[in-house]
KEVO-740235 format. One record per residue (C-alpha): residue number from 1; residue in three letters; z, y, x. Coordinates in steps of 0.1 Angstrom, whole numbers. Last residue first. Example, Ala and Ser with C-alpha at 12.3 -4.5 7.8 and 13.67 -1.06 7.14 Angstrom:
> n  res  z  y  x
> 2  SER  71  -11  137 .
> 1  ALA  78  -45  123 .
***
This chain:
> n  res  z  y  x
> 273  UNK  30  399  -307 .
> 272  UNK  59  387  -283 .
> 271  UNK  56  409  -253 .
> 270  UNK  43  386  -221 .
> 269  UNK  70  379  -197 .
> 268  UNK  85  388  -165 .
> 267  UNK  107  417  -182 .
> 266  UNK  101  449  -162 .
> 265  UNK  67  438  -148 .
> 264  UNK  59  423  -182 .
> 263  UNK  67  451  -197 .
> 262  UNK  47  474  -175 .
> 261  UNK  16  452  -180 .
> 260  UNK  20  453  -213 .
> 259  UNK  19  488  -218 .
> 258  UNK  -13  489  -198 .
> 257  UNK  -8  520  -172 .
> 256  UNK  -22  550  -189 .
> 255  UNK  5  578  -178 .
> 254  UNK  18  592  -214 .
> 253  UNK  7  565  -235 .
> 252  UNK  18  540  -212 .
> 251  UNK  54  554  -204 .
> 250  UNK  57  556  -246 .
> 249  UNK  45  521  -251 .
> 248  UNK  65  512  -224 .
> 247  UNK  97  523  -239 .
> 246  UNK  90  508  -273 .
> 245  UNK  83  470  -260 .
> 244  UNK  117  480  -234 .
> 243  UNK  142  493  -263 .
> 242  UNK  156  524  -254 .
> 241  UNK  193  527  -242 .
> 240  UNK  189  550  -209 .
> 239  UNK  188  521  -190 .
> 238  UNK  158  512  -206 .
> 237  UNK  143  549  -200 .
> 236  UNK  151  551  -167 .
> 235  UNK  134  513  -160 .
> 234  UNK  98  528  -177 .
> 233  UNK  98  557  -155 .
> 232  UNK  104  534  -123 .
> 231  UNK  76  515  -140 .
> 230  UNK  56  543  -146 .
> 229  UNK  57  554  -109 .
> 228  UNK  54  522  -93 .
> 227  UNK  22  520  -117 .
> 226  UNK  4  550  -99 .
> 225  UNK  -11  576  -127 .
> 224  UNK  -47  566  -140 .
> 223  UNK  -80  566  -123 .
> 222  UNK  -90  532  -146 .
> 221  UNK  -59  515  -123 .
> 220  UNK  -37  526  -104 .
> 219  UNK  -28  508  -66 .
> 218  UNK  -1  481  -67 .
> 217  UNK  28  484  -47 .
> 216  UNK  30  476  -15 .
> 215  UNK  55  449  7 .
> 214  UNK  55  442  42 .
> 213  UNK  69  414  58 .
> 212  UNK  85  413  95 .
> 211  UNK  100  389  118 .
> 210  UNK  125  398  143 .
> 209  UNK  125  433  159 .
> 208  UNK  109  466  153 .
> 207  UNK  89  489  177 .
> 206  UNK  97  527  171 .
> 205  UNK  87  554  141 .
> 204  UNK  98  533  116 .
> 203  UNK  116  548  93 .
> 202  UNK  93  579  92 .
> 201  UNK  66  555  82 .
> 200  UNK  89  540  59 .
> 199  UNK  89  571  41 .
> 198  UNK  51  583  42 .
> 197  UNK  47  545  28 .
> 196  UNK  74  556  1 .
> 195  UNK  106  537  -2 .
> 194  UNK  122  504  2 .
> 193  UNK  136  493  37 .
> 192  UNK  152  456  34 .
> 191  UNK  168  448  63 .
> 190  UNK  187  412  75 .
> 189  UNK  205  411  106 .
> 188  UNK  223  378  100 .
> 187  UNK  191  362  89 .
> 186  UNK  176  355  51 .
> 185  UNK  149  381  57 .
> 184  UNK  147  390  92 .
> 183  UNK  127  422  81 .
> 182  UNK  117  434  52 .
> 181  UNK  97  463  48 .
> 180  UNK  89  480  12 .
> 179  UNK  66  501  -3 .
> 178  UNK  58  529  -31 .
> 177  UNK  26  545  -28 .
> 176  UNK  29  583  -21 .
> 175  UNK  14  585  17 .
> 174  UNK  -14  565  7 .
> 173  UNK  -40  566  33 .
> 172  UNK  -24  587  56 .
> 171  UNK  10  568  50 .
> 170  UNK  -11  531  57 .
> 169  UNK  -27  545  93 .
> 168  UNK  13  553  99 .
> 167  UNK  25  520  86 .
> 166  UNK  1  504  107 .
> 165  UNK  10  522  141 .
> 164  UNK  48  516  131 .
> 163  UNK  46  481  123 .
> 162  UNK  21  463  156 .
> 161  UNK  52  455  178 .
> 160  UNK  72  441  154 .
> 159  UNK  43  418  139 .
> 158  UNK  35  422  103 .
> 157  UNK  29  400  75 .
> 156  UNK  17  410  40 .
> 155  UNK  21  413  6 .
> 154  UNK  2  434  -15 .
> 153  UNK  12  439  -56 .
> 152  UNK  -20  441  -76 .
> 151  UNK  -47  464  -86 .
> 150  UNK  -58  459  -54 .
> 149  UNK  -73  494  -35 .
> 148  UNK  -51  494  -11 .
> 147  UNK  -65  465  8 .
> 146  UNK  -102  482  7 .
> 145  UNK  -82  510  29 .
> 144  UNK  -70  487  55 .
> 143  UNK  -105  475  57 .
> 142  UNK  -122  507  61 .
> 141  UNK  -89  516  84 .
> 140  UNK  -98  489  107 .
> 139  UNK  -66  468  120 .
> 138  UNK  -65  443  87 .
> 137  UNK  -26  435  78 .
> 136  UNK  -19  403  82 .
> 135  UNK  -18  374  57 .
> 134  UNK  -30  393  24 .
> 133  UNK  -10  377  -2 .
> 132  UNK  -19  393  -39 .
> 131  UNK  7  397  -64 .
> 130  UNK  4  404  -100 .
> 129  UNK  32  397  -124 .
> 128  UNK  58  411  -94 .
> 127  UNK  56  443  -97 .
> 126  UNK  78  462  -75 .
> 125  UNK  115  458  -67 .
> 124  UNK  113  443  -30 .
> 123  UNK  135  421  -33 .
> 122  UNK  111  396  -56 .
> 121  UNK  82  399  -33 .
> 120  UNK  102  393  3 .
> 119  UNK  116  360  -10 .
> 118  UNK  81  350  -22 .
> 117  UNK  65  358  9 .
> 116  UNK  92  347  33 .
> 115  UNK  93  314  14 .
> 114  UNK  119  288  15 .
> 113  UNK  115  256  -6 .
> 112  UNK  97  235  -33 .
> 111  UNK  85  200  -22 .
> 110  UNK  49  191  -22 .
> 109  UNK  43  155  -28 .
> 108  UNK  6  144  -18 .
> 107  UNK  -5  105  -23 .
> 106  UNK  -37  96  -6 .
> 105  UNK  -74  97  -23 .
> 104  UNK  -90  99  7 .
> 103  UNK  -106  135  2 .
> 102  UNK  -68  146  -12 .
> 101  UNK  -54  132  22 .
> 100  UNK  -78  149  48 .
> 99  UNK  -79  184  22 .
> 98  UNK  -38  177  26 .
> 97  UNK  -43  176  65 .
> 96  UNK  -64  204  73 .
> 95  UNK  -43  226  53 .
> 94  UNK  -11  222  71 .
> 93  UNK  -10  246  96 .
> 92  UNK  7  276  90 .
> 91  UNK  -4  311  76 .
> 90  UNK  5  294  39 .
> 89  UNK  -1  257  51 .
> 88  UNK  33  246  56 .
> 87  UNK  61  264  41 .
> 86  UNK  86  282  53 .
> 85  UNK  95  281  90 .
> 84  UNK  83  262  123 .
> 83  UNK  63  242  101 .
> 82  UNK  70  208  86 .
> 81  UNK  52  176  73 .
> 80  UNK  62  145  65 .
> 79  UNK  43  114  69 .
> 78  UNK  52  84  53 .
> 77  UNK  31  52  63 .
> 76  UNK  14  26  45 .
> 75  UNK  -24  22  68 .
> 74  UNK  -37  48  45 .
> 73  UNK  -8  74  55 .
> 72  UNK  -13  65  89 .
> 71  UNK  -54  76  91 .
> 70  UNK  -44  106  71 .
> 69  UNK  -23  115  102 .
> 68  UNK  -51  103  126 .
> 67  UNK  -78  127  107 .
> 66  UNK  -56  158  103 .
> 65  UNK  -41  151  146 .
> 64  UNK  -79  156  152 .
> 63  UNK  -86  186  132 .
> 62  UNK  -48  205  137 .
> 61  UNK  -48  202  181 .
> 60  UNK  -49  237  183 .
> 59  UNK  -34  248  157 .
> 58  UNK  -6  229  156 .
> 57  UNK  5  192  145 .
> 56  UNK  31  180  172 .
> 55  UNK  42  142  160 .
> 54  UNK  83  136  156 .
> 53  UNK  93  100  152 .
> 52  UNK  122  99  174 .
> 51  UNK  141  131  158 .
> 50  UNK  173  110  148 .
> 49  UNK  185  131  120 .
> 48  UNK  221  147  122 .
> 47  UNK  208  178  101 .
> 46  UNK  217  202  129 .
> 45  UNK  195  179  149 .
> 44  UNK  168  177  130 .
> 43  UNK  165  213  129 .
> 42  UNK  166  214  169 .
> 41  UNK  142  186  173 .
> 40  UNK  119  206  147 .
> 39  UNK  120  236  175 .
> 38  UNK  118  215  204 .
> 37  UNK  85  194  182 .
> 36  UNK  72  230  179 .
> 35  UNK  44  229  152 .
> 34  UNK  52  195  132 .
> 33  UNK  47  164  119 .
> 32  UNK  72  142  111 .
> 31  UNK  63  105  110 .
> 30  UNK  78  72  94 .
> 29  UNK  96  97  70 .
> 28  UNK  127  88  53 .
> 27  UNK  153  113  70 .
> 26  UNK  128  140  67 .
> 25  UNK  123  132  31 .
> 24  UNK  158  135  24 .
> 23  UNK  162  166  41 .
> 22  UNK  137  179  22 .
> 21  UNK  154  166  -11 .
> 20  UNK  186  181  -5 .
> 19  UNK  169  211  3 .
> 18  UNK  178  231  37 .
> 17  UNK  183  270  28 .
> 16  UNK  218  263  51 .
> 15  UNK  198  269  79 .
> 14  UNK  199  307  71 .
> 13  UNK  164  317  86 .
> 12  UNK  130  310  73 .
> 11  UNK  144  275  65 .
> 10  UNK  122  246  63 .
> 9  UNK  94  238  37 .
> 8  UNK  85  200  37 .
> 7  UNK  50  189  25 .
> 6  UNK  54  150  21 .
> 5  UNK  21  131  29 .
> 4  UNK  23  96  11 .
> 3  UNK  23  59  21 .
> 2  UNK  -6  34  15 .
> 1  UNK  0  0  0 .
***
């Protein structure tokens, strides 16, 4: 019979993020494959796993290790596989290897878990009903300015070193859209910066440290007023004591942002009709 590929997320910082079931899995596996096999070694280790069976799967060696991986799992083996943090396959390696599995017709059980991107999203107080994940940041400003454009919420990652020059390029852009940076999410020196992109340019005039994601609020749409700033409108009226369907029917008729996209963004869920 063959085995399965197990897609393990793993901490993005506080060890103690560890799933009962991903720990599980890691303890069953014939094979863990991972980036950093000192890194996993490390994780195991904490978790009082034996790390004998561990298999480096990284970018550079992703296509061939795919093939013999998928090769295992048809001959009956369990093969579980980590990244250095988070979950696989989302800016990590890992896709190679489920398209191997899913073209051989092999078991896949993806486990819920950490996520710098989702983590970063929710604290950030915008939208979150829309949401676009970028990766990195494009360098050219034609590109950078295309980003802006999305209707939706932008998530991306950002190097330390690389922050203040592309918050500054982002503040001439948009100096008014409302942002975030988080940085070390889930660490003992966490940050969450939440303001303007002229702001958080000011914020962060120098180099950073740890790892960073960026956060921006969606640009307006059909040329009307900037949907951070309705929704903020929106919340100041519901804790004011009006009823949210009401409230955002007012906010929309008086900046053109979809009333029901401004309750769902305050709610996260459709308005009953």
């Amino acid at each position: 019979m063959p085995g399965k590929l197990v897609v393990c997320p793993t901490p993005i910082g506080n060890l103690e993020d560890i799933t009962l079931r991903v720990r599980r899995a890691l303890y069953e596996a014939d094979v863990i494959a991972c980036e950093d096999t000192r890194r996993t070694g490390l994780l195991l280790e904490r978790l009082e796993i034996q790390a004998l069976r561990l298999m480096s799967y990284h970018e550079g060696n992703e296509a061939e290790r795919a093939r013999e991986l998928a090769q295992r799992i048809e001959r009956g083996d369990n093969v579980a596989l980590v990244s250095d943090a988070g979950t696989p396959a989302i800016s990590d390696p890992g896709f190679r290897l489920i398209r191997a599995c899913i073209d051989r017709d092999l078991d896949i059980e993806v486990l819920p878990g950490p996520s710098s991107i989702i983590t970063a999203l929710v604290v950030s107080g915008l939208p979150t009903h829309r949401f676009r994940f970028q990766g990195f940041l494009p360098r050219r400003t034609g590109e950078l300015e295309r980003v802006l454009q999305s209707s939706e919420t932008l998530i991306a990652f950002e190097s330390p070193r690389r922050l203040p020059e592309s918050l500054r390029a982002l503040a001439q852009l948009a100096p008014d859209r409302p942002a975030a940076v988080c940085r070390e999410l889930t660490k003992l020196h966490e940050e969450i910066a939440r303001g303007t992109l002229g702001e958080l340019s000011r914020r962060f005039r120098d180099e950073a440290r740890g790892e960073i994601v960026v956060v921006i609020g969606p640009a307006a749409e059909r040329g009307t007023a900037d949907i951070g700033f309705a929704t903020d409108a929106l919340r100041g009226l519901i804790r004011a004591g009006a009823r949210p369907r009401a409230a955002a029917s007012v906010v929309s008729a008086l900046t053109g942002v979809p009333a029901n996209d401004l309750y769902k963004g305050i709610t996260g869920r459709e308005p009953r009709r």
